[in-house]
C-alpha positions as CSV (number, residue, x, y, z in Angstrom):
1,X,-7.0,-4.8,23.0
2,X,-4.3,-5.7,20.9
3,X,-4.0,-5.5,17.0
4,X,-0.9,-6.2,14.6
5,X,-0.3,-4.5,11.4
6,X,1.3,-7.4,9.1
7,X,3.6,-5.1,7.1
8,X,7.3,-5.0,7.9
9,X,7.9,-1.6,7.3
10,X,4.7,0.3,7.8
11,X,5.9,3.6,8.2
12,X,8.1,3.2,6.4
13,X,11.8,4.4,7.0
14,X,13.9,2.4,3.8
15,X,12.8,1.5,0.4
16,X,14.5,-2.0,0.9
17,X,11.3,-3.5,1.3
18,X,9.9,-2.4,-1.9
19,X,10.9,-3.8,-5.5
20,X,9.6,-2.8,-9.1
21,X,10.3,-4.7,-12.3
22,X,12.9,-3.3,-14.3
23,X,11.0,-2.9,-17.7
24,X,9.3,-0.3,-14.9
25,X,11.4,2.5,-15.6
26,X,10.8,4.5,-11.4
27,X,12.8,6.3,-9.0
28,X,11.9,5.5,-5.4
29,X,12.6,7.2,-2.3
30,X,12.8,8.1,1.0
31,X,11.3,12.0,1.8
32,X,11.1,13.5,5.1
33,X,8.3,12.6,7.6
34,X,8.4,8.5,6.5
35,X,7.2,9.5,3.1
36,X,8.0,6.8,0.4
37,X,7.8,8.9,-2.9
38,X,7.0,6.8,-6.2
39,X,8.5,8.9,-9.6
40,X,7.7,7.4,-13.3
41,X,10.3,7.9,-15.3
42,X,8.8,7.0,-18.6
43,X,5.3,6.7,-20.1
44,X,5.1,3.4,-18.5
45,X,1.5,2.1,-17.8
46,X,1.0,-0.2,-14.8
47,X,3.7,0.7,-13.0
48,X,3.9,0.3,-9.8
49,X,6.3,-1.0,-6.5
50,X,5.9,-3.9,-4.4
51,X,6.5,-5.7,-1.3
52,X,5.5,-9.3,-0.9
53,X,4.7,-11.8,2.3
54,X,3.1,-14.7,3.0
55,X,-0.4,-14.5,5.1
56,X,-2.2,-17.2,6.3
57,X,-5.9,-18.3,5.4
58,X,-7.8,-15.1,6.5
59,X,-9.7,-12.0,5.8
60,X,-7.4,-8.7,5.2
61,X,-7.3,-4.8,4.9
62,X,-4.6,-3.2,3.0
63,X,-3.5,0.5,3.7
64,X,-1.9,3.7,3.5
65,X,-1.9,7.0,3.4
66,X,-1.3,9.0,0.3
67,X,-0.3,12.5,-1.8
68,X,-1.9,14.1,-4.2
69,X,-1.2,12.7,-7.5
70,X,1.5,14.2,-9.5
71,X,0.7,14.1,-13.1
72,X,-1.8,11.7,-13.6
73,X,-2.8,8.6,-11.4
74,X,-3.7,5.1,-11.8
75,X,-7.4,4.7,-10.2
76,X,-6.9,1.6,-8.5
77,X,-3.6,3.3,-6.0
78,X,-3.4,0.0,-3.7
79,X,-3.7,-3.2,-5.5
80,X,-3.1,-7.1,-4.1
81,X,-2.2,-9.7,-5.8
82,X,-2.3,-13.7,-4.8
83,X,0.4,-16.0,-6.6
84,X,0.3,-16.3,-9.1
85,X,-2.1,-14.1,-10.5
86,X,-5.5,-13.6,-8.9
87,X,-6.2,-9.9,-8.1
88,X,-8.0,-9.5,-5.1
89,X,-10.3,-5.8,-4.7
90,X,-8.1,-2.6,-4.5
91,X,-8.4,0.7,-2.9
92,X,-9.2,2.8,-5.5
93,X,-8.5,6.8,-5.8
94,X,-9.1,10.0,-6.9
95,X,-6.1,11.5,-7.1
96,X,-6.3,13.2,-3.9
97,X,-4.5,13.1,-0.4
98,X,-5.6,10.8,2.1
99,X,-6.3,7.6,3.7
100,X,-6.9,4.7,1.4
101,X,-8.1,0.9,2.6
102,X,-9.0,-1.8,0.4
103,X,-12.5,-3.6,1.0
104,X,-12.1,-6.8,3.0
105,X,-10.0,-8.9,1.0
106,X,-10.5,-13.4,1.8
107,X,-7.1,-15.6,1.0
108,X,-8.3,-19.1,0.8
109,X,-5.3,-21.2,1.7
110,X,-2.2,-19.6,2.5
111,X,-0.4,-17.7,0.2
112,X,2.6,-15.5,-1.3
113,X,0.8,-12.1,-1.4
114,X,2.4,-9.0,-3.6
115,X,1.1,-5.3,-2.0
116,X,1.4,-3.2,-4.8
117,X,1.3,0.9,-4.4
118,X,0.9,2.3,-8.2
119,X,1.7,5.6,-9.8
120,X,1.0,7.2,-13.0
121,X,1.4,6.5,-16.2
122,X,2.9,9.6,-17.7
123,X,6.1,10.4,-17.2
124,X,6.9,12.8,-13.9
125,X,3.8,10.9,-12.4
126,X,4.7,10.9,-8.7
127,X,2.7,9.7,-5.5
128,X,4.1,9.7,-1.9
129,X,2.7,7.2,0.4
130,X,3.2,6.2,4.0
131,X,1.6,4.8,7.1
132,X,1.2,1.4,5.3
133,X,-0.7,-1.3,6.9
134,X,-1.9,-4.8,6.1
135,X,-4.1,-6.5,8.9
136,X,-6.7,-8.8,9.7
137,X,-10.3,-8.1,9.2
138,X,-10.8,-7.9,12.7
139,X,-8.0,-5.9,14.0
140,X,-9.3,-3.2,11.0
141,X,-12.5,-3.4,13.1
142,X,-10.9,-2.9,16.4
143,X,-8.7,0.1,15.1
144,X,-11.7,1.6,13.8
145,X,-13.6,0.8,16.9
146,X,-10.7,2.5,19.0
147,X,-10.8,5.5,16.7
148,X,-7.2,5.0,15.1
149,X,-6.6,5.6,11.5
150,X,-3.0,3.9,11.4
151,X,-0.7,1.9,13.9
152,X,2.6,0.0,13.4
153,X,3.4,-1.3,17.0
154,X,4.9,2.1,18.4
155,X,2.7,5.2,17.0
156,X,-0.5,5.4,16.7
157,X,-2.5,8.2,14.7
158,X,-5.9,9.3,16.0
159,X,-8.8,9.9,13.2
């Protein structure tokens, strides 16, 4: 069996992968265990951080594990975007810790892809995230086959 999670830094250890706008008034980062914490510093709406690549013609899954929300919490946590502007379905959320996946997700020709991870609106909204994955519909399949609820090439956590 063999399965690739797309992301560069799925577990992640560094912010460098992830920008925000600066109108986005945030603090991002790095917390013990490969958490990747998300702070809004302002009552900002639609804030969020982002990492972008380019996928080829396929059907995806986009992941991650979260916190509980800190002072409010934008519903839709995970959120993808094709260039230059078509949203594709996100992985909604209530707020709560746990494993989030978007539904399958079809690119049409290949294509600059932004994975957003939003927080709050409010100011002192926080989320944590980690375990990040983006994948093809059919290694989502096969990791839930094999009973996995993450990967990255080197760890893999059991459901």
């Amino acid at each position: 069996m063999s399965m690739r999670n797309l992301l560069h830094d799925p577990r992640p250890v560094s912010t460098s992968q992830w920008r925000w706008y600066a109108a986005k008034n945030l603090t991002v980062q790095m917390m013990g265990d490969d958490r990747l914490i998300v702070t809004n510093n302002e009552d900002i709406p639609d804030s969020y951080i982002y990492t972008q690549m380019t996928l080829p013609v396929g059907t995806y899954r986009f992941g991650a594990e979260a916190s509980y929300a800190q002072n409010g919490y934008d519903p839709n946590l995970l959120r993808v975007v094709v260039a230059p502007r078509d949203e594709l379905a996100p992985a909604t959320w209530t707020g709560n810790n746990g494993h989030y996946v978007t539904p399958a997700n079809t690119i049409d020709t290949e294509s600059t892809v932004e994975f957003r991870v939003m927080v709050g609106p409010r100011k002192n909204s926080a989320v944590w995230v980690r375990h990040l994955f983006v994948m093809t519909e059919a290694d989502y399949q096969l990791m839930d086959i094999a009973n996995f609820r993450w990967f990255d090439g080197s760890l893999i956590e059991a459901k």
